[in-house]
TORTIDREN-789101 format. One line per 3 residues: number of its first residue (from 1); their letters; for each residue x, y, z of C-alpha. Coordinates in pm, 1 decimal, padded with zeros to 6 digits. Example, Ala and Ser with C-alpha at 12.3 -4.5 7.8 and 13.67 -1.06 7.14 Angstrom:
REM residues 2
1 = AS = 01230.0:-00450.0:00780.0 ~ 01367.0:-00106.0:00714.0
***
This chain:
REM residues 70
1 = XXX = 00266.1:-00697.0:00796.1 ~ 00086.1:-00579.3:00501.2 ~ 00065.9:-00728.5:00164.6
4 = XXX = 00100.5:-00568.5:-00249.6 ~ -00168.7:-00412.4:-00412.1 ~ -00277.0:-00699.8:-00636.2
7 = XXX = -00177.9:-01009.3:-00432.0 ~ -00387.4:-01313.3:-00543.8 ~ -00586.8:-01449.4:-00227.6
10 = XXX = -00414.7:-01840.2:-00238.7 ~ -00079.5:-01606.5:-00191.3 ~ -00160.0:-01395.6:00103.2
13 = XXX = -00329.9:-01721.3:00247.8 ~ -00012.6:-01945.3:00190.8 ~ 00162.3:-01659.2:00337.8
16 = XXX = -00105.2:-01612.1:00634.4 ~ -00086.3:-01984.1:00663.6 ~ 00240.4:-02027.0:00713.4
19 = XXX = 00322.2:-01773.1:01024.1 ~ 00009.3:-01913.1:01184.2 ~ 00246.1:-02255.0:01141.1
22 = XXX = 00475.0:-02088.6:01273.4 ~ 00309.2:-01985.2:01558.6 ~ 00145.7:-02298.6:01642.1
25 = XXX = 00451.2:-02525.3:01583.7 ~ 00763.2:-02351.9:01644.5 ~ 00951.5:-02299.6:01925.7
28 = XXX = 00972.5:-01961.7:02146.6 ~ 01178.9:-01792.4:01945.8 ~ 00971.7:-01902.8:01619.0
31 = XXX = 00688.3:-01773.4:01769.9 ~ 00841.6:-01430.1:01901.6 ~ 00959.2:-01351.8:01519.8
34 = XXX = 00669.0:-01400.5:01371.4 ~ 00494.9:-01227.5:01586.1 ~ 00739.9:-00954.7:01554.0
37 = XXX = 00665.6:-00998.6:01167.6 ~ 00319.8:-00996.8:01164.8 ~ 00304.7:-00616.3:01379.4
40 = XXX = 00591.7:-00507.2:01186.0 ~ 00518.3:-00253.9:00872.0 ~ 00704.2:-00507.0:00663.8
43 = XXX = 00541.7:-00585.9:00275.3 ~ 00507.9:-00863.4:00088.9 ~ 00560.5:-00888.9:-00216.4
46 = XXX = 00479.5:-01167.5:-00478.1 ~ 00608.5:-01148.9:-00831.5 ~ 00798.7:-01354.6:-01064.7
49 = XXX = 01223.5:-01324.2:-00999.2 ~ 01266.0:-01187.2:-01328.2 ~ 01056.5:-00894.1:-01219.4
52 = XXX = 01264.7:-00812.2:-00914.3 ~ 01597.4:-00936.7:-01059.5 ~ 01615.4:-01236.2:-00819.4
55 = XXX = 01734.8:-01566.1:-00819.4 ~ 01430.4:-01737.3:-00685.1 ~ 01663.4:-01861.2:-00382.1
58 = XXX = 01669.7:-01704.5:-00078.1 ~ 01914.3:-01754.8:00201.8 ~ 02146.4:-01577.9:00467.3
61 = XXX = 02493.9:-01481.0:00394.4 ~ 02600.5:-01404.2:00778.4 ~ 02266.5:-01616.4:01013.2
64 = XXX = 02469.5:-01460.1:01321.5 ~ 02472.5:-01085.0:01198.3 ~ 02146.9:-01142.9:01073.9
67 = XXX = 02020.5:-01245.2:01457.5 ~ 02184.4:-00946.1:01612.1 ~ 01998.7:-00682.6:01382.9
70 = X = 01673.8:-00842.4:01439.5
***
């Protein structure tokens, strides 16, 4: 996992913070994901939603489809 050039250091902590949750607290698959995650190339990203056009809320249209492709 990498973070955007420019990322405020509370941000990547919350964000750092949170998968180590994850990893602490959550179950075998929790943990597996965010491990998965956390070796992947994947980037994060933090800007306001009317920069990237978003709603602010985030959420799965299809949780089952979305399993199978991870």
């Amino acid at each position: 996992m990498r973070f955007d050039k420019g990322i405020d250091k509370r941000y990547r902590k919350s964000v750092e913070d949170a998968f180590s949750t994850i990893i602490e607290k959550g179950n075998d698959f929790h943990r597996h994901m965010a491990k998965q995650i956390l070796r992947s190339d994947l980037l994060v990203r933090v800007q306001p939603v009317s920069i990237v056009n978003a709603s602010g809320v985030t959420g799965l249209i299809d949780t089952g489809e979305t399993n199978s492709a991870l």
